[in-house]
ZAKOL-27551 format. One record per residue (C-alpha): x, y negated, z negated; residue number from 0; residue in three letters. Coordinates in Angstrom, 2 decimals, padded with zeros to 5 digits. Layout:
N
((X, Y, Z), NUM, ala),
...
***
This chain:
430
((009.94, -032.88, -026.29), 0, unk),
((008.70, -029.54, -027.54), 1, unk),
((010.25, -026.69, -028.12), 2, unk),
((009.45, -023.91, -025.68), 3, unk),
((008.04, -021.10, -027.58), 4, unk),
((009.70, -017.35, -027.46), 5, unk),
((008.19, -015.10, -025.35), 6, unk),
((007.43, -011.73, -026.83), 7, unk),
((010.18, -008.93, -025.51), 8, unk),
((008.26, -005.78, -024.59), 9, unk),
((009.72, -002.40, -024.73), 10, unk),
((010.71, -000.39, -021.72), 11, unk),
((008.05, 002.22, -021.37), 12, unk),
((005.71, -001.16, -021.47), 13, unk),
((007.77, -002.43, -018.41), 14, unk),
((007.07, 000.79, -016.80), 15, unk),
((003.40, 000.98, -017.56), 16, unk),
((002.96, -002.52, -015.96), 17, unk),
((000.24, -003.36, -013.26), 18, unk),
((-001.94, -000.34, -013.74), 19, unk),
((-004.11, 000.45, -010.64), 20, unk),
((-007.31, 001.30, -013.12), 21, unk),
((-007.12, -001.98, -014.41), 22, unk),
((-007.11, -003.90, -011.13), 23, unk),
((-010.42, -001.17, -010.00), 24, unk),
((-012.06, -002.52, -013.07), 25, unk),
((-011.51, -006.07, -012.52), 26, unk),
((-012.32, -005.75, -009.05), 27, unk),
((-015.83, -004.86, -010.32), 28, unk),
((-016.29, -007.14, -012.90), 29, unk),
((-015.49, -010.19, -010.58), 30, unk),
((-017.25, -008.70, -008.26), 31, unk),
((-020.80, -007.53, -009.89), 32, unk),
((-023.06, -007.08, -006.65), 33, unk),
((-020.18, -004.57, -005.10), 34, unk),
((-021.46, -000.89, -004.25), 35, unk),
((-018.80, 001.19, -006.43), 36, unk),
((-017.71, 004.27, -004.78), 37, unk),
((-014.57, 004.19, -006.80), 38, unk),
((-015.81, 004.27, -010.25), 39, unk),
((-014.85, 008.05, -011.90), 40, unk),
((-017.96, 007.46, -014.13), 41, unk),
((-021.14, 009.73, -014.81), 42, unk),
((-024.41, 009.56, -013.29), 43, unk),
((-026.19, 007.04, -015.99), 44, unk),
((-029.38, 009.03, -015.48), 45, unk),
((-028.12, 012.47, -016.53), 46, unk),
((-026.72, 011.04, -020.12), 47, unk),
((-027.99, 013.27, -022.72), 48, unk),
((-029.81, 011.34, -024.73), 49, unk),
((-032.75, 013.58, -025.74), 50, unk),
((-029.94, 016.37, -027.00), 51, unk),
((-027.86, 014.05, -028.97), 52, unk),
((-031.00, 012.41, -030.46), 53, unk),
((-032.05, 016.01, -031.46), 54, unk),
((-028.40, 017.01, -032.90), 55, unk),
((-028.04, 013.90, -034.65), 56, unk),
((-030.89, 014.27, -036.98), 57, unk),
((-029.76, 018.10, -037.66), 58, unk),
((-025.97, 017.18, -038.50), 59, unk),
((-027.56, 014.26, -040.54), 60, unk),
((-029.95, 016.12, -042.45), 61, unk),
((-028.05, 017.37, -044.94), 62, unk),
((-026.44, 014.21, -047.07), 63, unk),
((-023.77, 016.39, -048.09), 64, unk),
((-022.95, 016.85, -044.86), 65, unk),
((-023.34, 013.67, -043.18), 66, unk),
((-020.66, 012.17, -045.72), 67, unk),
((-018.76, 014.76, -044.61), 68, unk),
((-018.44, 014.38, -040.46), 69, unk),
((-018.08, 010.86, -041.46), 70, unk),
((-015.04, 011.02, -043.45), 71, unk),
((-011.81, 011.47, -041.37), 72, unk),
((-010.94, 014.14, -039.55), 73, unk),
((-007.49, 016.52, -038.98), 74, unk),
((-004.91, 015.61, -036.13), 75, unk),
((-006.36, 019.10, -034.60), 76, unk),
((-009.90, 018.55, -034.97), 77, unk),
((-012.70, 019.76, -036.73), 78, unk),
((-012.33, 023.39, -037.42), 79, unk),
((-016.14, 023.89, -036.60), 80, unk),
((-016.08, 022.50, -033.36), 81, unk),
((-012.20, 024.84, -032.62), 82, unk),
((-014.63, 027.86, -033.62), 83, unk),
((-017.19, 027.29, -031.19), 84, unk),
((-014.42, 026.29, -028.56), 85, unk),
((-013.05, 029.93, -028.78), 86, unk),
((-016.87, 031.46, -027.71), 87, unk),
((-017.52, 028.60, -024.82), 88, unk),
((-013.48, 029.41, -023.49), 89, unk),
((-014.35, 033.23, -023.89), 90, unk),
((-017.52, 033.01, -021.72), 91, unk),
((-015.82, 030.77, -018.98), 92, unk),
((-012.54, 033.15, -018.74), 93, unk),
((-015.99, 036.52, -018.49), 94, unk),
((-014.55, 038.04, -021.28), 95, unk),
((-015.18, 037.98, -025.87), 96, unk),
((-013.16, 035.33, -027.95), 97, unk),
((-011.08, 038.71, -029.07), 98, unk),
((-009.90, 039.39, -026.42), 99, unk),
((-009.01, 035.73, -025.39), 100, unk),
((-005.53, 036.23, -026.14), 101, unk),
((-005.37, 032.93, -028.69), 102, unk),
((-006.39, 031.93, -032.32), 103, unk),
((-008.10, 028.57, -033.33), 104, unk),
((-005.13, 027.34, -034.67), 105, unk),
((-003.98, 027.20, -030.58), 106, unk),
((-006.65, 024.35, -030.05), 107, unk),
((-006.26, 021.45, -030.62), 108, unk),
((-009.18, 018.47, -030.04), 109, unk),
((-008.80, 015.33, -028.68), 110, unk),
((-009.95, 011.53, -027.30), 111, unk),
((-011.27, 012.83, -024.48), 112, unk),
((-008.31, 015.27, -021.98), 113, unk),
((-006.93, 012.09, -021.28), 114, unk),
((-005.64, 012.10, -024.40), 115, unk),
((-004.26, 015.16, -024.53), 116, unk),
((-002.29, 014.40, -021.13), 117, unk),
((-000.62, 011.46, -022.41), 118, unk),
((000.70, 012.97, -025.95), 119, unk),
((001.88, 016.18, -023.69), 120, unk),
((003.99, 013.61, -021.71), 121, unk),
((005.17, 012.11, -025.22), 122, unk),
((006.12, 015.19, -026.45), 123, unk),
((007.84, 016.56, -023.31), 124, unk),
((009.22, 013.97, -021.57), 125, unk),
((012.42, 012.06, -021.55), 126, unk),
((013.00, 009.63, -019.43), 127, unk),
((014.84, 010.98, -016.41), 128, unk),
((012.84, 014.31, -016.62), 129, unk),
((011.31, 015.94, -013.67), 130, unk),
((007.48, 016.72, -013.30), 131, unk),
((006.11, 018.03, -010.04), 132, unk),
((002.27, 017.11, -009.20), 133, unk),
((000.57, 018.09, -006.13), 134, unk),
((000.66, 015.43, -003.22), 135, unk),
((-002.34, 013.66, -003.87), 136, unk),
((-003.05, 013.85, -007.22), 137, unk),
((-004.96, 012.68, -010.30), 138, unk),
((-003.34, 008.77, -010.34), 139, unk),
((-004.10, 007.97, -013.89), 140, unk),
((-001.91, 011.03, -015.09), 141, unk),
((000.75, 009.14, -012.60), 142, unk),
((000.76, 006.67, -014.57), 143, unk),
((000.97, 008.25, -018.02), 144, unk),
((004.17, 009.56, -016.43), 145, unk),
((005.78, 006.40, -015.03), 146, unk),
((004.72, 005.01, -018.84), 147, unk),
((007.29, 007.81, -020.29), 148, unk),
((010.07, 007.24, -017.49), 149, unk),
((009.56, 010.38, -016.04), 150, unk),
((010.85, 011.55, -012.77), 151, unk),
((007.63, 012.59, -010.25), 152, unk),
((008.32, 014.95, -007.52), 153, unk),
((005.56, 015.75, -005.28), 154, unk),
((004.63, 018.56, -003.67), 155, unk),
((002.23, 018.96, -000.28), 156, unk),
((-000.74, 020.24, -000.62), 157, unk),
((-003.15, 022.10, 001.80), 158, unk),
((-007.13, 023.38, 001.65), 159, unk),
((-005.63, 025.83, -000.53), 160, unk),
((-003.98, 023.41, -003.42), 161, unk),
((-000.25, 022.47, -003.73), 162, unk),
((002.07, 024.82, -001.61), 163, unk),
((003.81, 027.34, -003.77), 164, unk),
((006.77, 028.06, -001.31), 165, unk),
((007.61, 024.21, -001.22), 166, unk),
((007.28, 023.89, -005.64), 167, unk),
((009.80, 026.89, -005.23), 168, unk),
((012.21, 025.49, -002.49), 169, unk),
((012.55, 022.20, -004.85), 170, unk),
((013.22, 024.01, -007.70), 171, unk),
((015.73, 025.80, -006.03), 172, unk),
((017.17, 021.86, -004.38), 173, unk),
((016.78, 020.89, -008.16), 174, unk),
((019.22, 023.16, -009.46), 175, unk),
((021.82, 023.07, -006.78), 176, unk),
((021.79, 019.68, -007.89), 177, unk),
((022.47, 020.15, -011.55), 178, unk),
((019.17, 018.98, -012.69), 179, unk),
((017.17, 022.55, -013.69), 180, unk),
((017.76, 021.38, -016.99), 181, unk),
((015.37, 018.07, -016.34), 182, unk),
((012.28, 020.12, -015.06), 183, unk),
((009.57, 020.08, -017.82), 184, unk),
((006.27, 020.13, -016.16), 185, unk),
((004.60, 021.82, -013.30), 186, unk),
((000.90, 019.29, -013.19), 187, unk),
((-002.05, 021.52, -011.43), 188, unk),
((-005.73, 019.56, -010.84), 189, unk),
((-006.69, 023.25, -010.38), 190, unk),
((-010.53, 022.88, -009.85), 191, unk),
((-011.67, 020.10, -007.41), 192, unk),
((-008.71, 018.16, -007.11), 193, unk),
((-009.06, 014.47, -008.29), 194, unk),
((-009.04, 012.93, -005.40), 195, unk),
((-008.90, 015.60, -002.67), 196, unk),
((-012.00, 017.77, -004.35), 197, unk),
((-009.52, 020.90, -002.98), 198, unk),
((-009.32, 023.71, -005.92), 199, unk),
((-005.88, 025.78, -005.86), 200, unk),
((-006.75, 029.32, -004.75), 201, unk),
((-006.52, 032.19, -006.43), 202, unk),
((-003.27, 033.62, -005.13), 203, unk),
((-001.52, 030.40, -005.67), 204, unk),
((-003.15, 029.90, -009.28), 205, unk),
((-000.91, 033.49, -010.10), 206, unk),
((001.98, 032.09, -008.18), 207, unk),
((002.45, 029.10, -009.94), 208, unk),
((003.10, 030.95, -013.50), 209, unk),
((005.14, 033.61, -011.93), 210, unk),
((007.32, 030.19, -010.36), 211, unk),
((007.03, 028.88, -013.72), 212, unk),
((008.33, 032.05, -015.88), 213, unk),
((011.29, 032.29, -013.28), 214, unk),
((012.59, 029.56, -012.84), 215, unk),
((013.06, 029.04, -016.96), 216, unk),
((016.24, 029.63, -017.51), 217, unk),
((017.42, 026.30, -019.43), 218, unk),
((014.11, 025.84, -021.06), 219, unk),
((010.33, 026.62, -021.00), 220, unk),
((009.14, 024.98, -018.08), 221, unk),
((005.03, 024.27, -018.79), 222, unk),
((002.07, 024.32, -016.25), 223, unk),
((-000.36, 021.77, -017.18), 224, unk),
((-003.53, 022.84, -015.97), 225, unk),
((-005.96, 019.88, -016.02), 226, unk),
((-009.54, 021.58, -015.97), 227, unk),
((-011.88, 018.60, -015.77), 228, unk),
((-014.29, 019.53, -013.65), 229, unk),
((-014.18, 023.37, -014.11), 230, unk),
((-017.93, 023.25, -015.13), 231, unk),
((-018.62, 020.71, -012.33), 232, unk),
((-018.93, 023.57, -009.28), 233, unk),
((-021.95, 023.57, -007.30), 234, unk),
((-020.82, 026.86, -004.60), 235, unk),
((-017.62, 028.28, -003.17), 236, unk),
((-016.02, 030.82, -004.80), 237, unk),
((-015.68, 031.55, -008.64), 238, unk),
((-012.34, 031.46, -009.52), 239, unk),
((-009.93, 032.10, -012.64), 240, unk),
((-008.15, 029.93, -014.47), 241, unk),
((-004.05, 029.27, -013.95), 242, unk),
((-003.94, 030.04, -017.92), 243, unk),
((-005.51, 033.15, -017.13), 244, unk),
((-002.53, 034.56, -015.39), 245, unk),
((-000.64, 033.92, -018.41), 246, unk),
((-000.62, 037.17, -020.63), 247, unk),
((001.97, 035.57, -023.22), 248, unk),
((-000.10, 032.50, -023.60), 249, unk),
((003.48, 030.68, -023.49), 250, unk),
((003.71, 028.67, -020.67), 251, unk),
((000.07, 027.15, -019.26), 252, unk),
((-001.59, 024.33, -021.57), 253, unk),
((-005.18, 024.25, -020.47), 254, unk),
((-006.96, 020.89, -020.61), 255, unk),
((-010.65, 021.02, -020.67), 256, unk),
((-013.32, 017.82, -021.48), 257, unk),
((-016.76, 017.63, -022.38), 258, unk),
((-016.45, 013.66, -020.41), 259, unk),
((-018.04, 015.10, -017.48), 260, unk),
((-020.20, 017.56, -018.04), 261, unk),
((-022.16, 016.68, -021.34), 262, unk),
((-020.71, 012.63, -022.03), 263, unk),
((-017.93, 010.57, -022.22), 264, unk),
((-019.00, 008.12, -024.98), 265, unk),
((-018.19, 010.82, -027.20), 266, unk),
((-014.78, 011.39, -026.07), 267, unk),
((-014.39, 015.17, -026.91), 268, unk),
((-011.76, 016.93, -024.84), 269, unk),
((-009.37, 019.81, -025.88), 270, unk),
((-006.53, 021.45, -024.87), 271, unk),
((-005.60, 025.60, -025.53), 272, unk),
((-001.86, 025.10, -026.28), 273, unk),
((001.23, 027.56, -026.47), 274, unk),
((001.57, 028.22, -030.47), 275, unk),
((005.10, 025.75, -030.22), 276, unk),
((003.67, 023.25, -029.00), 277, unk),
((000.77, 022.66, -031.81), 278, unk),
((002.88, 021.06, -034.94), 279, unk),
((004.67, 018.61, -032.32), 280, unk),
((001.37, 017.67, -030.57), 281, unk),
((-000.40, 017.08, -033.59), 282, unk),
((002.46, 015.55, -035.33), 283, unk),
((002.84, 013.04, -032.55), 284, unk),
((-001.17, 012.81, -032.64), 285, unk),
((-001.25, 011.86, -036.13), 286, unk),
((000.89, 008.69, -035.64), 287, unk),
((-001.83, 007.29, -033.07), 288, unk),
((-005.70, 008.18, -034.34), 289, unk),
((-005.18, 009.56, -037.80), 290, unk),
((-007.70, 012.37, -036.91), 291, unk),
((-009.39, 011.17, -033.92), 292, unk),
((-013.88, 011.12, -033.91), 293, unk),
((-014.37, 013.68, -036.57), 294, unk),
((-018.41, 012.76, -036.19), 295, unk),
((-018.27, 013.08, -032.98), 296, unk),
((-016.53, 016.63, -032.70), 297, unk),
((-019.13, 017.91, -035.68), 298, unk),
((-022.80, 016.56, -033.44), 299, unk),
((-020.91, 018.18, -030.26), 300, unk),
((-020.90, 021.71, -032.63), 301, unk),
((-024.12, 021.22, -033.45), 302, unk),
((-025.34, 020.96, -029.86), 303, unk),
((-023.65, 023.98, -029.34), 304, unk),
((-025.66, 025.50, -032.86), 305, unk),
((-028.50, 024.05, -031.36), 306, unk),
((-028.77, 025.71, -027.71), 307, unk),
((-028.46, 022.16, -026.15), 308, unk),
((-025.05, 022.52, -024.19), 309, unk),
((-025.67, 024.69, -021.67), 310, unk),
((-028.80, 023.75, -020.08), 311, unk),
((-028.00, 020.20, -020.19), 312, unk),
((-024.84, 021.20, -018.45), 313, unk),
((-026.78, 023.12, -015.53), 314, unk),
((-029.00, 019.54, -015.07), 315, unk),
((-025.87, 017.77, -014.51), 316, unk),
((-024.68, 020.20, -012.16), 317, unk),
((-027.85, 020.27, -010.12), 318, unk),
((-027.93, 016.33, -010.62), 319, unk),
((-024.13, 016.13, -008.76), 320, unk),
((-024.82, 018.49, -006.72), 321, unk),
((-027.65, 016.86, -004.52), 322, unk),
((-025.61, 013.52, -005.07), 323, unk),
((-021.93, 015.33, -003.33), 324, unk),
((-024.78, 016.66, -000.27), 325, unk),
((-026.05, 013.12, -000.05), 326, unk),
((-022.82, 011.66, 000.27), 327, unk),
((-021.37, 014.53, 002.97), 328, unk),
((-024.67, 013.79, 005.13), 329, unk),
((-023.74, 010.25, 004.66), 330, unk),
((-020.45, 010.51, 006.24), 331, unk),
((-021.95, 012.65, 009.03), 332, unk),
((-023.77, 010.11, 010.03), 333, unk),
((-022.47, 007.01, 009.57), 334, unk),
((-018.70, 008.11, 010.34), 335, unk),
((-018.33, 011.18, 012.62), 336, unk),
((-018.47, 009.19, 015.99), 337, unk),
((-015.60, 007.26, 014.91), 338, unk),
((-012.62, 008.79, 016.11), 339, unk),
((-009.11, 010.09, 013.79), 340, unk),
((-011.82, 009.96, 010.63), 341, unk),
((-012.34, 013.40, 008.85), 342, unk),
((-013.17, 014.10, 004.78), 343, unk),
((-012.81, 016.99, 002.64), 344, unk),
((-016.14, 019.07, 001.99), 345, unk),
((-015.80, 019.59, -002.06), 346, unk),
((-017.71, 022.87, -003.86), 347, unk),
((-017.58, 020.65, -006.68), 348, unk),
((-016.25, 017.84, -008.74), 349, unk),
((-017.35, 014.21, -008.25), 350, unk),
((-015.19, 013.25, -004.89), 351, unk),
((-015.12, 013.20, -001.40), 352, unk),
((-011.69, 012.60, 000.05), 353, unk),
((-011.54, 010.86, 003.62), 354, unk),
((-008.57, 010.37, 005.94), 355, unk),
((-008.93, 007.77, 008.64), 356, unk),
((-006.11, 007.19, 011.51), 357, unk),
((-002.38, 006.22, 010.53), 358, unk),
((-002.98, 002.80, 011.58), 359, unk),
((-006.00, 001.56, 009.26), 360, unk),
((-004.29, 000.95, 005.87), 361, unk),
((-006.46, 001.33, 003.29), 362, unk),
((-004.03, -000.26, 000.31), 363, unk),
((-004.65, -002.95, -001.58), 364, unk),
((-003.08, -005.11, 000.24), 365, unk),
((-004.58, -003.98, 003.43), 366, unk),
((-007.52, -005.39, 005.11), 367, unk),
((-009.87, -002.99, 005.17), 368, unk),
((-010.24, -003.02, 000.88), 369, unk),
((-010.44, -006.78, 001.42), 370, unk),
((-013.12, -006.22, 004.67), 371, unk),
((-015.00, -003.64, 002.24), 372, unk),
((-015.40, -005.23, -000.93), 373, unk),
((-015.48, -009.17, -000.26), 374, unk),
((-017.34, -009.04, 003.25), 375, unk),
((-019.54, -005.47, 002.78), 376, unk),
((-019.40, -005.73, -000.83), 377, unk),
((-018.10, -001.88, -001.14), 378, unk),
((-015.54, -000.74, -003.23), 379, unk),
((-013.27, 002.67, -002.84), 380, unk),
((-010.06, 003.87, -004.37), 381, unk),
((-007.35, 003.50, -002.19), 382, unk),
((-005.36, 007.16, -001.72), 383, unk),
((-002.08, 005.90, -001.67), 384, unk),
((-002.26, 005.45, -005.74), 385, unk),
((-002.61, 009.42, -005.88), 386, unk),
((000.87, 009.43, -004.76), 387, unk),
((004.24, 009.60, -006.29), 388, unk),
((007.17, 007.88, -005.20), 389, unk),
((007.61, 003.58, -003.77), 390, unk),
((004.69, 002.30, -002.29), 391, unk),
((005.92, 002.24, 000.90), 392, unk),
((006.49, 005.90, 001.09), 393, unk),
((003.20, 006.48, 000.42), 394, unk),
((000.52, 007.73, 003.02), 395, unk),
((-001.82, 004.62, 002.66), 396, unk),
((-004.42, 005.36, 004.86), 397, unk),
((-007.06, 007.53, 002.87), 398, unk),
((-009.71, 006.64, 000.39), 399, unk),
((-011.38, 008.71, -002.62), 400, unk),
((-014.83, 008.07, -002.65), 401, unk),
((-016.95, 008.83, -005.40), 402, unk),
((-020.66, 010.12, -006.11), 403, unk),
((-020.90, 009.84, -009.77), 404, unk),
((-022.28, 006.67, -010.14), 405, unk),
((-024.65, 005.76, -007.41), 406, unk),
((-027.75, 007.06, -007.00), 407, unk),
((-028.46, 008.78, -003.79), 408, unk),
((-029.73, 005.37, -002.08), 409, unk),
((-027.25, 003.84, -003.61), 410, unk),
((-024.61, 006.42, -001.48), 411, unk),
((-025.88, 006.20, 001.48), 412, unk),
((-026.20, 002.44, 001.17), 413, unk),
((-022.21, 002.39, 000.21), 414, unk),
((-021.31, 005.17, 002.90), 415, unk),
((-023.04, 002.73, 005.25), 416, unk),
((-021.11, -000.37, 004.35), 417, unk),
((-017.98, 001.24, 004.15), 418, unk),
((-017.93, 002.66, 007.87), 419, unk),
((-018.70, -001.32, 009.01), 420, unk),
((-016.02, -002.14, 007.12), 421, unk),
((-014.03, 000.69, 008.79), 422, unk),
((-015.40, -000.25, 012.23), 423, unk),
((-014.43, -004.12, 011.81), 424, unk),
((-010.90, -003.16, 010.81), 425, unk),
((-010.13, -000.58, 013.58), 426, unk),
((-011.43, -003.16, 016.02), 427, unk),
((-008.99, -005.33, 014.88), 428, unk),
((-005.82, -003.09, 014.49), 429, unk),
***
């Protein structure tokens, strides 16, 4: 008889991280190849900027002296060139000159795509036991990064205008009659276009939330993380400043910004403007993953900048999106406003559309209308309850996110279509 052979004994943050919701969405498609995504967070393949990058490549490789030098490694903050430029395209977003930005290049640090940035912030901050609050729904891949680190998630509701200060105060204020002030380390804020909801936090609660933060840090700093990933992605509504705006001290918002969405994601550039105490430990803890992550890539993304490129390619992808978010709104009026209980969020920009449908039509995994929609109507959504904190079965589970970054606009309506027969067959049957 053999020997049974040791299993391997993974660490605790592994238990933690188990059954990730992304990678059951991507197997879902790869089993399932002739499935309609509307779940997929990706970019339209059309818009990719190949033309541009062609163009930058051959200037950054012109020089030989300088093309052995973007391919050596990089810094754990990036490539100073690319920082530089950073400063100017930050300046022009916030309407005002990199002088009087109120932060030095040594405050920005680059990284693998914002995503990255998110997950060594909850390294670096987090214990296990401490307290973040996100908005309720949120970004569910930042979820995630948190359950990975043990953190505690308290959500907060949200409305059309973003997560409700007054309730983010009154928990603080349950928080420390409990003990537990001490805990709080993070305040998360989607603040433009909401992944999923595609709601942006208005402008009186984008002051609010650093005046909650500033007074309510008495045992420690307690951060904002403002996760900007669409902030180039709006298409109308109202312009509107940044959360790190409202901080004058630069002290206690981190700013996340990534060029994933509006330029491309194969290059994984994001970057984050950080508080000046936070640098050495976010680098340090950098270091120890990437060694100095896609120093190439941060030196062609400069020279696009050099070059002139970024901007109007940005404005293409805009107008791009923009059509696609219109074809998927007159989708749902059409194939889903005679159903009754079924409303969705109309986004000014970002690549979502969030829909609720009546309390009794769960739209889970384990419900029947994802198993209706992807194995009968071959349609696939994300199901809202992952943008939720807290046990499953706490957890409103009868929303979707729907997205209109991947399909082309017959491809939309053709998935829009589906999806309300799927919604139809289910409803019927509940």
């Amino acid at each position: 008889m053999s020997t049974p052979r040791p299993q391997p004994k993974l660490s605790q943050r592994a238990a933690w991280c188990h059954d990730s919701a992304i990678s059951f969405l991507m197997q879902q498609g790869v089993e399932n190849p002739r499935v309609l995504s509307l779940a997929a967070g990706l970019v339209d393949q059309s818009s990719l900027p190949v033309a541009e990058v062609q163009q930058a490549v051959t200037e950054l490789m012109r020089d030989p002296e300088r093309g052995r030098h973007v391919l050596q490694y990089g810094t754990s903050s990036g490539a100073e060139r690319l920082r530089g430029r950073l400063v100017e395209h930050v300046a022009r977003l916030e309407g005002t000159t990199p002088d009087r930005l109120g932060i030095d290049i040594g405050q920005v640090v680059l990284t693998t795509g914002s995503q990255q940035l998110l997950s060594l912030l909850a390294e670096v901050l987090i214990d296990p036991g401490d307290i973040v609050f996100v908005a309720a729904p949120t970004y569910f891949v930042f979820l995630s990064v948190l359950h990975g680190v043990g953190a505690r998630v308290i959500s907060i509701p949200a409305d059309d205008d973003g997560m409700r200060m007054d309730l983010l105060e009154a928990e603080l204020a349950r928080v420390e009659a409990a003990g537990e002030l001490s805990r709080v380390k993070l305040i998360y804020l989607v603040s433009w276009f909401e992944n999923p909801s595609g709601i942006s936090l208005s402008a009186e609660r984008r002051q609010q939330a650093v005046e909650i933060a500033k007074r309510w840090s008495k045992r420690q700093r307690i951060f904002i993380l403002e996760d900007a990933a669409y902030r180039e992605l709006r298409y109308d509504g109202p312009e509107l400043p940044s959360v790190w705006s409202f901080d004058a001290e630069r002290e206690h918002v981190i700013l996340a910004q990534t060029f994933s969405k509006s330029f491309s994601p194969g290059l994984r550039v994001g970057y984050g403007l950080l508080p000046r105490d936070l640098v050495a430990p976010v680098c340090d803890r950098k270091g120890n993953d990437d060694f100095g992550s896609a120093h190439f890539n941060q030196h062609l993304l400069a020279t696009v900048f050099d070059l002139g490129l970024y901007e109007p390619h940005a404005e293409k992808v805009r107008a791009t999106y923009r059509t696609k978010r219109d074809a998927m709104l007159q989708a749902a009026d059409r194939y889903f406003s005679h159903l009754p209980g079924v409303h969705w969020v109309h986004p000014h920009g970002g690549l979502y559309v969030w829909m609720t449908l009546p309390d009794r039509i769960d739209t889970s995994f384990r419900g029947p209308l994802f198993d209706e929609a992807v194995h009968r109507q071959q349609v696939m959504y994300v199901p809202g309850d992952l943008c939720y904190a807290g046990p499953p079965e706490s957890r409103p589970n009868h929303q979707m996110r729907l997205s209109f970054g991947v399909q082309d606009v017959s491809g939309i309506g053709e998935g829009m279509q589906r999806l309300a027969r799927a919604v139809e067959r289910v409803s019927d049957e509940a």
